[in-house]
C-alpha positions in Angstrom: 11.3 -64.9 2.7 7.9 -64.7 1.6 5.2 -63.5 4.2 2.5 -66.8 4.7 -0.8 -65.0 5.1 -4.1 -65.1 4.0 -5.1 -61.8 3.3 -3.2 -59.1 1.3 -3.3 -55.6 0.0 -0.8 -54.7 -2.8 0.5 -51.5 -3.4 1.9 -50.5 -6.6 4.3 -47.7 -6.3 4.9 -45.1 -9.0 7.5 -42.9 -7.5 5.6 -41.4 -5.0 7.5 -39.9 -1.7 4.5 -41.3 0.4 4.3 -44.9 -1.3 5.6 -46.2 2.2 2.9 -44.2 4.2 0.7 -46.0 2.5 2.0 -49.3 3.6 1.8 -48.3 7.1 -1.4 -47.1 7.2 -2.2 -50.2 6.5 -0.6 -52.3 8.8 -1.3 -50.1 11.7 -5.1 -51.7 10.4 -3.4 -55.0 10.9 -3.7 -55.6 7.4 -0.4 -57.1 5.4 0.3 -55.4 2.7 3.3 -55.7 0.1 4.8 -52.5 -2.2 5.4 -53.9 -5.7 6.7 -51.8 -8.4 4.5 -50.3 -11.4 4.5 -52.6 -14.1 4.7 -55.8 -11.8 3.1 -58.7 -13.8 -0.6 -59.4 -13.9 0.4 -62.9 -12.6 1.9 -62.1 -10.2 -0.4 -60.0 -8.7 -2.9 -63.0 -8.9 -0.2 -65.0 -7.2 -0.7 -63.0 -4.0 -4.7 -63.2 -4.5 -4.7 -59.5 -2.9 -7.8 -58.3 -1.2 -7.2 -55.2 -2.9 -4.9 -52.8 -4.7 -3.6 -49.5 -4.2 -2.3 -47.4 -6.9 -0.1 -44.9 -5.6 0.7 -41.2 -6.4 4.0 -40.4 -8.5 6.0 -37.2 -10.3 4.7 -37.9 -14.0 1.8 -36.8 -16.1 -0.4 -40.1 -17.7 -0.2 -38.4 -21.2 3.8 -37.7 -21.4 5.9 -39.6 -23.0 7.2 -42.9 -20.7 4.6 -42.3 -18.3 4.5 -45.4 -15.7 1.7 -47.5 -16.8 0.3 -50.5 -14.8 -1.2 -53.8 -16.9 -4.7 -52.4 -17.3 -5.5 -56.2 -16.8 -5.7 -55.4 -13.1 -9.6 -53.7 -13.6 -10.2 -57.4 -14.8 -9.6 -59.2 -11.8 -12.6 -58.2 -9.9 -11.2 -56.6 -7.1 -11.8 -52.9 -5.5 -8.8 -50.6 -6.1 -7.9 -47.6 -5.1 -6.0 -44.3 -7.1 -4.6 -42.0 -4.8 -3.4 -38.8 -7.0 -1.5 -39.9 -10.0 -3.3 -43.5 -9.0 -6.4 -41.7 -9.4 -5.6 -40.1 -13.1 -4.1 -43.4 -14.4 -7.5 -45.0 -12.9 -9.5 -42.2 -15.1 -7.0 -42.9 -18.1 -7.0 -46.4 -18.3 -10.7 -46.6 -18.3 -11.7 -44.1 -20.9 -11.5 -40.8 -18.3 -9.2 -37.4 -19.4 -6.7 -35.9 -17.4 -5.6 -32.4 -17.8 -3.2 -30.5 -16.6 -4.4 -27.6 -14.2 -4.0 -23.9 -14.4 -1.6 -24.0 -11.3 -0.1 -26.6 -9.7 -2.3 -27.3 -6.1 0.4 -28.1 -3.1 -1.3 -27.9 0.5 -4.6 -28.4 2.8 -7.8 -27.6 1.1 -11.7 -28.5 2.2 -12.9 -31.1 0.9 -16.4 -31.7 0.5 -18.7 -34.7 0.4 -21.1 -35.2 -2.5 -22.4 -38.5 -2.2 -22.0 -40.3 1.2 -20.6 -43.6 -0.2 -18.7 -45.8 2.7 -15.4 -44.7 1.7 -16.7 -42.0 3.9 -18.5 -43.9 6.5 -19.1 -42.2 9.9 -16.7 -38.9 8.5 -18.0 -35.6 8.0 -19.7 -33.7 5.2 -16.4 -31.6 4.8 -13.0 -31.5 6.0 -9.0 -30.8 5.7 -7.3 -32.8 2.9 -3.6 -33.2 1.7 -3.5 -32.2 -1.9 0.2 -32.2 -4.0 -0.5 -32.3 -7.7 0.2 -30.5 -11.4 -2.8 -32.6 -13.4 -6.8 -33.2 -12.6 -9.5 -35.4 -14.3 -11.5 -33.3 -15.9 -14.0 -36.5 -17.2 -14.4 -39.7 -15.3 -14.7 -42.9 -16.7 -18.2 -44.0 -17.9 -19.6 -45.8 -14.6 -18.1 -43.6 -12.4 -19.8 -40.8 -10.0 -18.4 -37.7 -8.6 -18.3 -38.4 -4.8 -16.5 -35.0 -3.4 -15.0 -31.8 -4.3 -13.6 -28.9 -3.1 -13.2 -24.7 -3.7 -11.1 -25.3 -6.7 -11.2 -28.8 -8.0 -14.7 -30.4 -9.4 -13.4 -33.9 -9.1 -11.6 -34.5 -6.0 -12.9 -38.1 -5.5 -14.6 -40.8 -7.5 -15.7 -44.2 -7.7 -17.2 -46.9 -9.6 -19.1 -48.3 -6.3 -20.2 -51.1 -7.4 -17.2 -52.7 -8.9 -15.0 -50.9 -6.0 -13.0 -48.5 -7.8 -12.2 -45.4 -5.7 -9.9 -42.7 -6.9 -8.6 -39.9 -4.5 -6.8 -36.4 -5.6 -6.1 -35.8 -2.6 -3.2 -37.9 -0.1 -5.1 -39.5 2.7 -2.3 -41.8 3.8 -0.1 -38.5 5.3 -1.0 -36.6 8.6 -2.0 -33.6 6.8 -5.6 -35.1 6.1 -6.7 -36.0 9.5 -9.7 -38.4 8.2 -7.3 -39.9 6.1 -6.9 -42.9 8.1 -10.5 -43.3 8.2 -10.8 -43.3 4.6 -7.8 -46.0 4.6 -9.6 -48.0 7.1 -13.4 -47.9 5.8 -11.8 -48.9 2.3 -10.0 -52.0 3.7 -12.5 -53.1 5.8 -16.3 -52.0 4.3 -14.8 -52.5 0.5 -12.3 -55.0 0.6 -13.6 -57.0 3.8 -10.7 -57.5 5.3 -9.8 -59.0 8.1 -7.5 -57.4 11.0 -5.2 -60.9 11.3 -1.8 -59.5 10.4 -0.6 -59.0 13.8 3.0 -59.5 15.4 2.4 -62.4 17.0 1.3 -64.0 13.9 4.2 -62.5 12.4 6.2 -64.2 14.7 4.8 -67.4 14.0 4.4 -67.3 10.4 8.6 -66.0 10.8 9.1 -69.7 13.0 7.5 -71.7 10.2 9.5 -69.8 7.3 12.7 -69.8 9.1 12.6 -73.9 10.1 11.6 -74.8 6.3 14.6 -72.4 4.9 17.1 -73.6 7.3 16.4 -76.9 8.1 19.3 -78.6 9.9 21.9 -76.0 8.3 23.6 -73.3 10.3 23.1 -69.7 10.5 25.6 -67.1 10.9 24.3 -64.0 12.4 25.8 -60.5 13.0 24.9 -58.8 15.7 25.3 -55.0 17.2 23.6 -54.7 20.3 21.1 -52.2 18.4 17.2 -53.4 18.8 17.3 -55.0 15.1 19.6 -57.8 14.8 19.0 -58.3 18.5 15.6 -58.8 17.5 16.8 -61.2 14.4 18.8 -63.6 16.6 16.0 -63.9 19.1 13.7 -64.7 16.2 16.5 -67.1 15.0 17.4 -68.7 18.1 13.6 -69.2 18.8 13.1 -70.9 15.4 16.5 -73.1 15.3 18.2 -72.7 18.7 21.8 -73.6 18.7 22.1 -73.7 15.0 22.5 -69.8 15.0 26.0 -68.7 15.6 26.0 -65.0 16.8 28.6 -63.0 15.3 29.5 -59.8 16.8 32.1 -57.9 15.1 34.3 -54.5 16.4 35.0 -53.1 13.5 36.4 -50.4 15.9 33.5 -48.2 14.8 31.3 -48.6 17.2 30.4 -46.1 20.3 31.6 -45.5 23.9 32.1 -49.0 25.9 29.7 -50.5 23.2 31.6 -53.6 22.6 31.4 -55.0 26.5 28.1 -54.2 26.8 27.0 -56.1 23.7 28.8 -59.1 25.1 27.8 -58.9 29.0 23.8 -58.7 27.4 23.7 -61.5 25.0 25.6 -64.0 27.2 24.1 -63.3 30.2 20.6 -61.8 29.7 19.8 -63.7 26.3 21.9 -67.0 27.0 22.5 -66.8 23.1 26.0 -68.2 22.6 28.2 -65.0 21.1 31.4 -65.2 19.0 33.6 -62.1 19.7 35.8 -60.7 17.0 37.7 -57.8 17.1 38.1 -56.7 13.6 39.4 -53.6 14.4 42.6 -53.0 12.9 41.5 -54.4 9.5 38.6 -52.1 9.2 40.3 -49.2 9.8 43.4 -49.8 7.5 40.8 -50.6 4.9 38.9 -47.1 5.8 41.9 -45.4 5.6 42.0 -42.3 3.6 38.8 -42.9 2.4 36.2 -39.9 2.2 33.5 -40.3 0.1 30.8 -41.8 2.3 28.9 -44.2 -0.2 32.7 -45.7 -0.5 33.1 -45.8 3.4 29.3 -48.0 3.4 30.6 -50.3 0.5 34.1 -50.9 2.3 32.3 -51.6 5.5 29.4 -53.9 3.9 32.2 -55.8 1.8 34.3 -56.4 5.0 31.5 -57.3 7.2 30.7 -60.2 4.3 34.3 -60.9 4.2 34.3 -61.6 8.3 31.4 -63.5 8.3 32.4 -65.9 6.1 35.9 -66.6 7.4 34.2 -66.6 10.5 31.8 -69.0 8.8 34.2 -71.3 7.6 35.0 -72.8 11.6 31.2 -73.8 12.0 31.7 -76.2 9.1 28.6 -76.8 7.2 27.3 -73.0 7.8 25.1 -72.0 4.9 23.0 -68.8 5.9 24.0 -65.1 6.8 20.7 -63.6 9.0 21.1 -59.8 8.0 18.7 -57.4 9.9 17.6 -55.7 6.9 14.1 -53.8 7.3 12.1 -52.6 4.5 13.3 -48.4 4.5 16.7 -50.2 3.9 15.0 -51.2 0.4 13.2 -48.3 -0.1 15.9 -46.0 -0.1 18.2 -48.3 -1.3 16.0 -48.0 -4.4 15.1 -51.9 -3.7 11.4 -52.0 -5.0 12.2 -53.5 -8.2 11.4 -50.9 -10.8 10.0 -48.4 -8.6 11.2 -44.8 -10.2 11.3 -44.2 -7.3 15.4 -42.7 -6.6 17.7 -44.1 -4.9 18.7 -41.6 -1.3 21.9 -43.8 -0.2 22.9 -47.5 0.0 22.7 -49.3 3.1 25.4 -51.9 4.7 22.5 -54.1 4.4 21.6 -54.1 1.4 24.4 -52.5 -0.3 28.3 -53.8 -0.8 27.6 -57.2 -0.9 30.2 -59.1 -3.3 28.4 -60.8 -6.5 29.3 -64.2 -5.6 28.5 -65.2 -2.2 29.3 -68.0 0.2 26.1 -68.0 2.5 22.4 -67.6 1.3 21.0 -64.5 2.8 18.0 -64.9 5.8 16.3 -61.7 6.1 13.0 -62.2 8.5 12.9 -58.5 8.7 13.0 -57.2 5.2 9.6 -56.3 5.2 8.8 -54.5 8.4 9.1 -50.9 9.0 11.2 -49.7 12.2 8.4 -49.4 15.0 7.0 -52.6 13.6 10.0 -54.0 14.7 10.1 -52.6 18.4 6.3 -54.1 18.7 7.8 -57.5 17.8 10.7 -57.1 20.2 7.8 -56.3 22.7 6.4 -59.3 21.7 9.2 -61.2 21.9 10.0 -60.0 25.6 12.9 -58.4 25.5 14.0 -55.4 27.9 12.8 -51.5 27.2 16.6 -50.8 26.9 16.7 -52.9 24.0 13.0 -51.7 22.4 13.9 -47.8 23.1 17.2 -47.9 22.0 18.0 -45.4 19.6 18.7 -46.6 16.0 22.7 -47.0 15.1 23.8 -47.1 11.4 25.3 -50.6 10.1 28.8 -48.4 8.7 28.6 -46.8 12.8 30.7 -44.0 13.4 32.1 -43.7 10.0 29.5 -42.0 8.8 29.5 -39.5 11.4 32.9 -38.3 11.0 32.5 -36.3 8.2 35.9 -36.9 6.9 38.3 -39.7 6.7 38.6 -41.9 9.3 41.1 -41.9 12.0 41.2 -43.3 15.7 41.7 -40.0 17.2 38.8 -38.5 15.7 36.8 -41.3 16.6 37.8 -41.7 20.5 36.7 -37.4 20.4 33.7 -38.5 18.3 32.6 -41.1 20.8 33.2 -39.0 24.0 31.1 -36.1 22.7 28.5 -38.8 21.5 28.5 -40.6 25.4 27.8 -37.1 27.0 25.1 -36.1 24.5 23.6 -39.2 25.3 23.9 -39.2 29.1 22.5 -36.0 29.4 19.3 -37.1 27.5 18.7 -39.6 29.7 19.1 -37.5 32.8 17.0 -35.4 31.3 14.3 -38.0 30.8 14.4 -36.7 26.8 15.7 -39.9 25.8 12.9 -41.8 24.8 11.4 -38.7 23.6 13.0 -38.4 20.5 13.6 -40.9 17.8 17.3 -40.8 17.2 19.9 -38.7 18.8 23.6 -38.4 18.2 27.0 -36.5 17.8 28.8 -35.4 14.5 32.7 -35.0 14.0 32.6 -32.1 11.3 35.8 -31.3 9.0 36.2 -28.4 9.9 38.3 -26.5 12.7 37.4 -23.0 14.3 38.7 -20.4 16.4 38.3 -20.5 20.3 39.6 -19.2 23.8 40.3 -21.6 26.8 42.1 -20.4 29.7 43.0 -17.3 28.3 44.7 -19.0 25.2 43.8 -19.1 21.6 42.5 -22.9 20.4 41.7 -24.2 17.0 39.7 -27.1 17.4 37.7 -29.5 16.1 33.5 -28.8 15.6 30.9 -31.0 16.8 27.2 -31.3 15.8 24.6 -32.6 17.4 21.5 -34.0 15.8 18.1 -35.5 17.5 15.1 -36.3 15.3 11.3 -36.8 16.0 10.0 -39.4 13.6 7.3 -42.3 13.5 9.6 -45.1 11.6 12.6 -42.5 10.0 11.2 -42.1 6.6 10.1 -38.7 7.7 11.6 -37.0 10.7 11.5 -33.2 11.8 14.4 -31.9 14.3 13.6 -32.4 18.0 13.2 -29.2 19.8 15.4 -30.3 22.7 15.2 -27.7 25.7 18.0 -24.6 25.7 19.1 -25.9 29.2 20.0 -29.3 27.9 21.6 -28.1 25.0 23.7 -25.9 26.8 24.7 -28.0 29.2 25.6 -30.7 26.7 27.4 -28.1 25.2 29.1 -27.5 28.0 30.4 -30.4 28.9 31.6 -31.6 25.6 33.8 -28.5 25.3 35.3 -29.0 29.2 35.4 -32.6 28.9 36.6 -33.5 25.5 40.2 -31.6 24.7 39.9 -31.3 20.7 36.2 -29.7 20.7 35.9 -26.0 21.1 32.7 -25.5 19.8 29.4 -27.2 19.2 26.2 -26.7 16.9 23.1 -28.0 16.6 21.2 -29.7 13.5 17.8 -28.0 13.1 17.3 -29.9 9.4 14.1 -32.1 8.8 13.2 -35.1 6.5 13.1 -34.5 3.7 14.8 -32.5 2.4 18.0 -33.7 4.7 18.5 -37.0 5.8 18.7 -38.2 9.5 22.4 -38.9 8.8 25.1 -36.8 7.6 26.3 -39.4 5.5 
């Protein structure tokens, strides 16, 4: 679905790690902006009529060989753009600047300091902390262009063409590590571009109604559903749009956590009034998981069968022609689903991975484009409980990719009790909503223990809780020793399998919130 709004910013992405940072500091502006890969057409850009354009940063050199280019037509359209790192350099190359490479490669905070106080630096300081994470450097800007700050080591830190509205930046100002960065972000959107603050999520919602009514029309819409805050948040954005033309589809696929299944039912029959079709798929997914370790193979298996279900389930509602997937847009992102991007592909998602080539139902994804807290703002929005805006985040594939091993029943009833008490504790401990996501891990591996005075070899369990603003960073929660222990605790008393427990203390990057 395309986003209906009259004001744009468009990011093209390069390969850069922070691409998506960008994105959101730009929304949390109320601005809508849309990541398009490098060498996206010059039409199509004007198709959007952006406000402006970001350039983003990115792993190559200008000069090498197979360097992502851009259409240089972009510094034709007449409006401001902005170079951030190898954006900057491609800026300077494109327009007649050199780019060298530097004696050593610059990775961490420097001072930068303010030559010429254009408004990209509106109501900031003279000097202050920047984000720098580079290898090359202009060493000549492009005739028109004026040196606006530097810093200890690098003569050209930022420039600009002011009065056509080209800024380039060495430095990052989109991450946390440059405090002012926002500000940059902001006075650039708003005192270059002249934007407007519009993009909002009640004008999400209401650009969403529009969109969804002209797609569906007087077809049906088949829906799966978890109980988790995303799809919840899809059907109610369905249901408001279309009302009983969205069937509800929620599926045990005998994956899914501690008494998960009646709860899902009990909330969306009686607190949504949204009419819910139950089907316990159980058995098939398991004899499909069977054996099956490899966990890119377990998320294709699961994606395929969840396609499969729908449409069979499809097929009773007669002239159903839409499946509403929950897809948001780290899904694509990591999924490698930025057309073009160089960006790597991390891990396929349910989502947007798995999917046979020839489907039965069109795809409805109202979500695609919003990042995860965007979403709880719109469930907000949309009224629904705290229970369902805080709850923690819950793969598509479930628990099978938290046993770290094939699958079997057993070790998913001891993975679900250790996962029921981890969680109960951290709500007692009102740490709940304090961390992003928090959950338990079935490892393969068995150790040595002593219970009651008797040798055991049982099975390991992890624990993992993350810190994070939408998942595409996240650092390890330092969860107090008290809690841990008596989680710990517990788990080994309550749960006869588990005779010892650890605790993840990995960030993002380099590891991933999930295991698998």
């Amino acid at each position: 679905m395309k986003f209906l709004s009259s004001e744009v910013i468009a990011i093209l992405d390069f390969g850069s790690q922070y691409s998506q940072l960008i994105a959101r500091r730009i929304r949390e502006n109320n601005v809508y902006c849309k990541i398009l890969p490098y060498d996206v057409s010059i039409d199509e850009i004007k198709s959007l009529s952006p406000k402006g354009i970001f350039l983003s940063g990115g792993p190559a050199s200008v000069y090498a060989d197979g360097a992502p280019l851009c259409d240089p037509n972009i510094f034709k359209l007449n409006i401001p753009i902005f170079g951030i790192c190898y954006g900057m350099q491609l800026m300077a190359h494109l327009l007649g600047g050199k780019v060298e490479p530097t004696l050593t490669r610059e990775y961490g905070l420097a001072n930068l300091f303010v030559d010429i106080k254009s408004d990209i630096f509106y109501d900031l300081p003279n000097n202050f902390p920047v984000w720098m994470s580079h290898g090359d450097s202009v060493s000549n800007i492009p005739d028109g262009f004026k040196v606006l700050a530097h810093t200890d080591t690098l003569p050209i830190a930022v420039m600009a063409d002011v009065s056509r509205g080209y800024f380039g930046s060495q430095f990052h100002p989109e991450v946390i590590h440059t405090p002012l960065g926002k500000n940059i972000i902001a006075n650039f959107l708003f005192r270059i571009c002249k934007c407007n603050p519009i993009w909002t999520m009640s004008s999400f919602i209401q650009n969403s109604l529009s969109e969804i009514k002209e797609q569906v029309k007087d077809d049906i819409v088949i829906c799966g559903v978890s109980g988790g805050v995303d799809s919840t948040v899809l059907a109610v954005l369905i249901h408001k749009a279309i009302g009983d033309q969205l069937k509800c589809i929620f599926v045990d696929n005998g994956l899914l956590r501690k008494n998960e299944a009646d709860e899902v039912i009990a909330f969306f029959r009686n607190d949504l009034c949204i009419d819910l079709h139950f089907v316990d798929a159980s058995e098939r997914f398991l004899r499909r998981l069977s054996g099956v370790i490899d966990p890119e193979q377990k998320r294709k298996i699961i994606g395929k069968e969840f396609i499969e279900v729908f449409q069979e389930v499809a097929s009773k509602f007669g002239d159903a022609k839409f499946l509403a997937q929950g897809t948001l847009y780290p899904d694509f992102i990591e999924s490698g689903g930025i057309s073009k991007s160089p960006s790597a592909t991390i891990k396929s998602h349910h989502n947007v991975g798995g999917l046979p080539e020839k489907m039965n139902l069109k795809l409805i994804e109202p979500l695609k484009e919003l990042f995860k807290d965007e979403v709880r703002k719109l469930a907000k929005e949309l009224g629904l409980p705290e229970k369902v805006i805080k709850r923690h985040p819950f793969p598509g594939p479930g628990l099978a990719v938290r046993v770290i091993d094939s699958i079997t029943r057993e070790k998913l009833d001891l993975l679900r009790q250790a996962d029921a008490i981890f969680i109960e504790e951290l709500h007692s401990s009102d740490m709940y909503d304090k961390v992003w996501q928090a959950f338990a891990v079935l490892l393969p591996v068995k150790s040595v223990g002593v219970m009651g005075d008797e040798r055991t070899y049982d099975q390991v369990i992890a624990l993992r809780a993350v810190t994070a603003e939408d998942a595409m960073t996240a650092d390890w929660a330092k969860l107090p020793y008290e809690l841990l222990g008596r989680v710990s605790n517990r788990i080994i008393n309550e749960v006869k399998g588990i005779n010892r427990v650890v605790y993840d203390i990995s960030s993002k990057p380099p590891s991933t919130i999930e295991w698998e």
